[in-house]
BAVEXLO-958445 format. One record per residue (C-alpha): residue in three letters; x, y, z. Coordinates in steps of 0.02 Angstrom, whole numbers. Example, Ala and Ser with C-alpha at 12.3 -4.5 7.8 and 13.67 -1.06 7.14 Angstrom:
% BAVEXLO-958445
(rec ALA (615 -225 390))
(rec SER (684 -53 357))
***
This chain:
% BAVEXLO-958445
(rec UNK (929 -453 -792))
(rec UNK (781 -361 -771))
(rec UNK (639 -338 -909))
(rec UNK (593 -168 -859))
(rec UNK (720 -10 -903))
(rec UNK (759 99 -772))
(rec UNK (740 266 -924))
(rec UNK (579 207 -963))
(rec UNK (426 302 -921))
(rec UNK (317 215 -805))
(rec UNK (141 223 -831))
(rec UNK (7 278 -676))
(rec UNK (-178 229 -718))
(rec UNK (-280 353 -591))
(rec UNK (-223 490 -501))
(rec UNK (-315 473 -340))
(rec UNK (-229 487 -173))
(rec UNK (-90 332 -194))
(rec UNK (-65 377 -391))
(rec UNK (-37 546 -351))
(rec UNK (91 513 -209))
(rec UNK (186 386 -337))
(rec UNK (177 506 -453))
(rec UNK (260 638 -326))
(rec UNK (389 518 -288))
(rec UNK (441 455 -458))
(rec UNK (466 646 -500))
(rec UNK (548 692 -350))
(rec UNK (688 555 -389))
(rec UNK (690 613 -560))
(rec UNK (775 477 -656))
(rec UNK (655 472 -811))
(rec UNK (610 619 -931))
(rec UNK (429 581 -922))
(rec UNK (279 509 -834))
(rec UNK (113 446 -914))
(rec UNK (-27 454 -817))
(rec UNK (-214 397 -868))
(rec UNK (-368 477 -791))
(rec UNK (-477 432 -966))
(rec UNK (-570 603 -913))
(rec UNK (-544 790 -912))
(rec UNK (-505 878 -776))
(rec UNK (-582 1027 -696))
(rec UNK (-569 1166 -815))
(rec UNK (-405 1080 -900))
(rec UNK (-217 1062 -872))
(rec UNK (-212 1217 -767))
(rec UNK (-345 1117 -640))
(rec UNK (-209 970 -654))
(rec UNK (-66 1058 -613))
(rec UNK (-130 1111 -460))
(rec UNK (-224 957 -406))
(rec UNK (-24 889 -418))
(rec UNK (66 1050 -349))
(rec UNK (-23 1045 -195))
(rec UNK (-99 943 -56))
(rec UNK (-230 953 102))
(rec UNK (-120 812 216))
(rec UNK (70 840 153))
(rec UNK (73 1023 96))
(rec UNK (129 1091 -73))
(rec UNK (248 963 -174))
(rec UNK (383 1097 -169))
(rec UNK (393 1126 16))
(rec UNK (375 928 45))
(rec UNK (499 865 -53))
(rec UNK (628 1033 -76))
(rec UNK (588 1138 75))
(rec UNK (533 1328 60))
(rec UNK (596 1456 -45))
(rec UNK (664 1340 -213))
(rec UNK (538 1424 -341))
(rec UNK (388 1324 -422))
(rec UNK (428 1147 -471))
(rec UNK (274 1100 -548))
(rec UNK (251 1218 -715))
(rec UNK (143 1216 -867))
(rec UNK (272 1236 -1030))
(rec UNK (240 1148 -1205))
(rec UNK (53 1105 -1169))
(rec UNK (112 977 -1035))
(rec UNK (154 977 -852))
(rec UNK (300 977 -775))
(rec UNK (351 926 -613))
(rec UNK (547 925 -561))
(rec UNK (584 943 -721))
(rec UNK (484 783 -765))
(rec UNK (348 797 -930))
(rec UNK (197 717 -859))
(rec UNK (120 656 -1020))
(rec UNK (-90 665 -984))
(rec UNK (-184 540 -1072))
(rec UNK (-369 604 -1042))
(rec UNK (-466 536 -1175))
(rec UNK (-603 416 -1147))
(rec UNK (-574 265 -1216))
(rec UNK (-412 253 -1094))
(rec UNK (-555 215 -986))
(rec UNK (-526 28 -1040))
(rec UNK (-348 -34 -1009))
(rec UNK (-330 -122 -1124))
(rec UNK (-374 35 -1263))
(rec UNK (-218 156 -1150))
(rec UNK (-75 172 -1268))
(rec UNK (55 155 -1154))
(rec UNK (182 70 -1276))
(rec UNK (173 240 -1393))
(rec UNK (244 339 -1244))
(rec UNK (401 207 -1186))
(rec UNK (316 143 -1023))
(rec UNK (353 -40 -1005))
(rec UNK (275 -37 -807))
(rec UNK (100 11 -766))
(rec UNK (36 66 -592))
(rec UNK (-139 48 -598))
(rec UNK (-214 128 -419))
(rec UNK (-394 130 -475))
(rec UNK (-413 -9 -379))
(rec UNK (-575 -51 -491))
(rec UNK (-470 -206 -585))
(rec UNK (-420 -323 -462))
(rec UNK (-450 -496 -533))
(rec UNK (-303 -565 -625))
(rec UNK (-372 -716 -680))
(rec UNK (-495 -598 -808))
(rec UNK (-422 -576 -985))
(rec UNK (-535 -445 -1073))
(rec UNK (-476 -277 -1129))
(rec UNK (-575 -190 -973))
(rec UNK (-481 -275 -835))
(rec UNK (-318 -273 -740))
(rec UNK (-228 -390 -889))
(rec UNK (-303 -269 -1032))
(rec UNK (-133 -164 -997))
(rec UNK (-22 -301 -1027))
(rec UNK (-103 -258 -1216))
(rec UNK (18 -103 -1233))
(rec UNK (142 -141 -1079))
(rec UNK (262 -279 -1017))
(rec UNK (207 -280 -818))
(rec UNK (74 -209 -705))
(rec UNK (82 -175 -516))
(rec UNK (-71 -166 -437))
(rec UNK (-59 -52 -277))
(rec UNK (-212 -163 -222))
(rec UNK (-245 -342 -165))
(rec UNK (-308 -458 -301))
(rec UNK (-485 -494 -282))
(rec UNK (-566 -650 -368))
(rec UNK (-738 -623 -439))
(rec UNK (-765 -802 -444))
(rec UNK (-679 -874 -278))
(rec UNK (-631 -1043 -348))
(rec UNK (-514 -972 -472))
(rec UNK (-354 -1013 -471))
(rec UNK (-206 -882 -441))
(rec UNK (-145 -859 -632))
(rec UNK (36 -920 -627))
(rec UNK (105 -758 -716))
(rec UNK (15 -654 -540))
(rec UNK (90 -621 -373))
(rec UNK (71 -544 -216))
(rec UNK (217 -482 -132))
(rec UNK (250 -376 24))
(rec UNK (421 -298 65))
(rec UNK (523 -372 204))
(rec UNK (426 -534 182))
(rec UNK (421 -607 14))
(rec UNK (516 -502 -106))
(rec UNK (606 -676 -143))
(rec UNK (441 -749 -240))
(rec UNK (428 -614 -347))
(rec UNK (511 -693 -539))
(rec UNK (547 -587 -691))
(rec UNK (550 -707 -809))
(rec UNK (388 -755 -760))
(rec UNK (258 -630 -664))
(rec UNK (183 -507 -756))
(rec UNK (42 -439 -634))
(rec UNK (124 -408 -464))
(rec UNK (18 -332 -311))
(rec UNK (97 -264 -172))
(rec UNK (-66 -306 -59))
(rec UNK (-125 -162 43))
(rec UNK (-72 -35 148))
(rec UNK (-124 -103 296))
(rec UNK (-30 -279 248))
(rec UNK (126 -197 209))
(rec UNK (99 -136 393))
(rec UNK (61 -297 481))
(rec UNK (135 -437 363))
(rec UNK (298 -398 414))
(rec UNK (275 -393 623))
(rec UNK (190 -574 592))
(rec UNK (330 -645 463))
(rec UNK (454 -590 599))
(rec UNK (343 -670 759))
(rec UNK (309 -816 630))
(rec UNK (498 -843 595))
(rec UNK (556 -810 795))
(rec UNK (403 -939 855))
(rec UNK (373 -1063 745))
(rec UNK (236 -1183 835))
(rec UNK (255 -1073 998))
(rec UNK (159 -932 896))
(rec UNK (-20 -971 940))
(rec UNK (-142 -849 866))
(rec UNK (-148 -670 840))
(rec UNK (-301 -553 805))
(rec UNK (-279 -376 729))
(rec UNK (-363 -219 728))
(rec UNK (-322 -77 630))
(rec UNK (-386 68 661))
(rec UNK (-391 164 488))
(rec UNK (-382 338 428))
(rec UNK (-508 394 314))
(rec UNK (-527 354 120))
(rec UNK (-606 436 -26))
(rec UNK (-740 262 -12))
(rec UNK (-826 314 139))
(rec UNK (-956 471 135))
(rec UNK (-936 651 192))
(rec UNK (-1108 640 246))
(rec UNK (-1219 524 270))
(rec UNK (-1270 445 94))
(rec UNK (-1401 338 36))
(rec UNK (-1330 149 -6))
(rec UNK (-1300 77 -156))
(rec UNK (-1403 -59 -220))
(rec UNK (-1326 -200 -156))
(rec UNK (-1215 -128 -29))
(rec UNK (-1151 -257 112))
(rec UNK (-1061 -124 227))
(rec UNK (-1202 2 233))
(rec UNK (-1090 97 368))
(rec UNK (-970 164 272))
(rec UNK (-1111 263 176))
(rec UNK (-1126 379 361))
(rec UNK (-1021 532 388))
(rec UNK (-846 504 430))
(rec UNK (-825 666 487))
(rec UNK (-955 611 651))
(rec UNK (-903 452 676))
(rec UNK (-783 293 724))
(rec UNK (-866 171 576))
(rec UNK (-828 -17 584))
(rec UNK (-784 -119 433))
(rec UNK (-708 -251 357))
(rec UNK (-518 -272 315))
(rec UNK (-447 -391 186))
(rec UNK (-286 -400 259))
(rec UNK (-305 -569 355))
(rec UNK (-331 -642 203))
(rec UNK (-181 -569 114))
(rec UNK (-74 -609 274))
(rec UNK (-101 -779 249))
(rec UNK (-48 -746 70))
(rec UNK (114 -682 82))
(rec UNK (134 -787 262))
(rec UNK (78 -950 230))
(rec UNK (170 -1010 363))
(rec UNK (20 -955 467))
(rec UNK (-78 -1093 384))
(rec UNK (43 -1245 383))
(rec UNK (64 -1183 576))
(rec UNK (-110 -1205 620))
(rec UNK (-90 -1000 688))
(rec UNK (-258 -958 727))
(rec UNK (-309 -764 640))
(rec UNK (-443 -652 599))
(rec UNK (-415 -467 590))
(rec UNK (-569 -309 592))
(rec UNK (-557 -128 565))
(rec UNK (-635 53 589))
(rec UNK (-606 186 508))
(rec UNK (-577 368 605))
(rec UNK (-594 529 532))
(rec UNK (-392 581 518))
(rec UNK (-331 621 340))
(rec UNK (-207 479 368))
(rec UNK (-96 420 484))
(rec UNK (-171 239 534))
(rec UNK (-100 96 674))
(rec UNK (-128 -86 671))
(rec UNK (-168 -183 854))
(rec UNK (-103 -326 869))
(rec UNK (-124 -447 1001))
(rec UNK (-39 -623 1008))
(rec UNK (-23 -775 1105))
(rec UNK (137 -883 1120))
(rec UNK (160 -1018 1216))
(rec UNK (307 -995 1333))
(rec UNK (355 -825 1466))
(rec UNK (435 -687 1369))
(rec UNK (441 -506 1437))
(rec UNK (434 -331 1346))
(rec UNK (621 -321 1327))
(rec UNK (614 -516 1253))
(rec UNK (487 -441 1130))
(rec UNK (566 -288 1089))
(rec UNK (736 -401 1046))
(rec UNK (626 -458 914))
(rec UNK (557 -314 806))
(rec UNK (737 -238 863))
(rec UNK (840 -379 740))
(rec UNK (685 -357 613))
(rec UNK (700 -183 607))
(rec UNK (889 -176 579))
(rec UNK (873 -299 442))
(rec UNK (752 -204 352))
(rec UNK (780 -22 393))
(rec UNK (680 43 261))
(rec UNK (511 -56 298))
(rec UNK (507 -73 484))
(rec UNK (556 103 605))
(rec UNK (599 48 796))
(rec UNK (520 193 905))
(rec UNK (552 219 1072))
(rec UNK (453 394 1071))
(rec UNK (273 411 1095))
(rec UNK (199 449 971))
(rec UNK (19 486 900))
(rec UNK (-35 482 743))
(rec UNK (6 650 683))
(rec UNK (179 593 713))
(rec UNK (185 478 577))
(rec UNK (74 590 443))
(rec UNK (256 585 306))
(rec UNK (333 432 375))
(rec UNK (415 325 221))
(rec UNK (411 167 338))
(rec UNK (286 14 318))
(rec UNK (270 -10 492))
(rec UNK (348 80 629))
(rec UNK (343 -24 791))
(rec UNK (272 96 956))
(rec UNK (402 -9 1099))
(rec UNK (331 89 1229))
(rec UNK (155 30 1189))
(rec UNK (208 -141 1219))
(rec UNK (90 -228 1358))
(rec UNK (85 -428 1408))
(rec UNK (32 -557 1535))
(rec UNK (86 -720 1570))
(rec UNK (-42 -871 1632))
(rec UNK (-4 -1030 1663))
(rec UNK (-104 -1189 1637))
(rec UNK (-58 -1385 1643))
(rec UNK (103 -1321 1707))
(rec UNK (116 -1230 1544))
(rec UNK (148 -1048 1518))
(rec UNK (68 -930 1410))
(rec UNK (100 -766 1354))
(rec UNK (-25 -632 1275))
(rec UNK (54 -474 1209))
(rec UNK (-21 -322 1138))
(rec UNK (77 -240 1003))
(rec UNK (63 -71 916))
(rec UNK (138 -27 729))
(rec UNK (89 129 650))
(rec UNK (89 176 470))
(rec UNK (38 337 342))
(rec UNK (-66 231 240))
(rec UNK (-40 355 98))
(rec UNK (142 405 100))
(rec UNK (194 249 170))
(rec UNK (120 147 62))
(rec UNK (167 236 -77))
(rec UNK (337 209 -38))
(rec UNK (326 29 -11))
(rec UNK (256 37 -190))
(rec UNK (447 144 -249))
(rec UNK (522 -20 -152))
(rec UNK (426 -135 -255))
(rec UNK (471 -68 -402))
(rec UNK (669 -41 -364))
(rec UNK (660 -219 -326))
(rec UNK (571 -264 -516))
(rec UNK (706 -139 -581))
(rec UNK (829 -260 -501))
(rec UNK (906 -158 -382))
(rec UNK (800 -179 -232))
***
């Protein structure tokens, strides 16, 4: 049985772009009486500065029309000095010393489960009050909607942590055991699960892979062109993103391996890069492999068409072409672009090789978001 309740408030620490779509989509289901999110600041000029920062959006549109469609009347309201969205009291804890996790009273509102999308805490192995384990102070589990990030890189993985990525490795998550679970990033949730299925079809046949995603904008990366930081290592994402295609670095190779570690005890060779583009959102992974053997497109597609089936939530087959406003809403993880399939076959020492290039978008807000609700159906026991 699970640990969490399904009645019990959930907790959201930040309410940036991802805690802000969770927060949209645990209201929109509208199976607790309450949400508790933690900014540890004021807002604007107060709750009525809140209510719209949540009632309405640049990329998806008002929350009304979004989730209800037009003409249903206002579903996010100010009544008894709180917010209400769907009929949901969103419980505002704006004081300062929620700042430090492990000072956020979650326990005096119900929440047993704590989404923390700051993405400032990402070590698990740390143990003070201000880090990602202070909430487990006032709280019974914590998904971080981040990879876990090591300050010191000989640490070991804490055996109460966990990464887990839907479609892949839902099966290692325990709830007797794991208290801090992250569901990786976006851009994994996109890619882990094309590899886990090539990985699983292959076996030693799967050679190597490389990816490339090419990556909607975030609220990291300047407006304008900003003076570094002392001590910044990727001075490029301090230039306008508004002007420019800006390299950078991804961690998702490394949480691949993670969540796939297959790839390892396979000897699959990987590395993985990334640049940003100035869309809103609405991002697409590249990803080019080598297998040993002479497949064809429809082979391929045979492939990502089982995966898909399996997993219809995670993975969308598309035999459309599509660009990236296409996918700006899209619930899916990855969705698979068949059309954009393109290989060659060599041959060498009478052996055949074949490289294919393969193409999965993903709305790394909404998307992601929603492989965050999957994560936590699954903690609930029902995913």
């Amino acid at each position: 049985m699970a640990t969490i309740s399904l009645k019990a408030p959930v907790g959201i620490n930040g309410i940036g772009r991802i805690g802000k779509l969770i927060l949209w989509l645990i209201t929109a289901r509208k199976e607790q009486e309450s949400v508790v999110i933690s900014t540890g600041r004021e807002t604007g000029k107060g709750l009525e500065d809140l209510a719209a920062y949540l009632a309405f959006d640049s990329t998806y549109g008002p929350y009304d029309r979004f989730f209800f469609g037009f003409g249903v009347g206002d579903r996010v309201v100010i009544r008894d000095g709180h917010v209400w969205m769907n009929g949901v009291k969103v419980i505002w804890l704006s004081d300062a010393k929620c700042r430090v996790p492990g000072s956020v009273p979650w326990s005096d509102h119900g929440v047993e489960l704590v989404f923390d999308t700051t993405g400032m805490m990402t070590d698990p192995s740390l143990g003070d009050d201000n880090s990602l384990r202070g909430h487990l102070n006032n709280a019974k589990k914590v998904v971080l909607t981040a990879p876990f990030k090591m300050k010191n890189k000989g640490t070991a993985m804490p055996e109460d942590a966990v990464t887990v990525v839907g479609g892949v490795n839902f099966d290692w998550y325990d709830d007797a055991k794991h208290r801090l679970i992250s569901n990786a990033s976006c851009t994994t949730n996109c890619c882990a699960p094309a590899i886990k299925a090539l990985v699983d079809h292959f076996g030693d046949r799967f050679l190597s892979y490389s990816l490339t995603t090419v990556h909607a904008a975030t609220n990291s990366q300047s407006v304008l062109d900003t003076l570094p930081k002392a001590g910044d290592k990727d001075t490029r994402k301090r230039r306008s993103i508004i002007n420019s295609m800006i390299p950078t670095s991804t961690g998702a190779a490394n949480a691949v391996l993670e969540v796939v570690p297959e790839i390892r005890d396979l000897g699959i060779g990987s590395q993985a890069s990334s640049i940003r583009v100035p869309t809103n959102t609405g991002s697409i992974v590249i990803l080019d492999v080598t297998v040993m053997g002479e497949f064809d497109n429809n082979y391929v597609h045979g492939i990502f068409r089982e995966y898909a089936e399996k997993y219809p939530e995670i993975m969308k087959f598309s035999t459309e072409q599509l660009v990236s406003a296409d996918i700006v809403g899209s619930p899916f993880s990855t969705i698979y672009d068949a059309p954009f399939t393109h290989r060659r076959t060599s041959k060498r020492d009478n052996r055949y090789y074949t490289m294919v290039d393969l193409n999965f978008w993903y709305d790394n807000e909404f998307g992601y978001a929603n492989s965050i609700m999957r994560l936590y159906d699954h903690i609930l026991g029902r995913g």
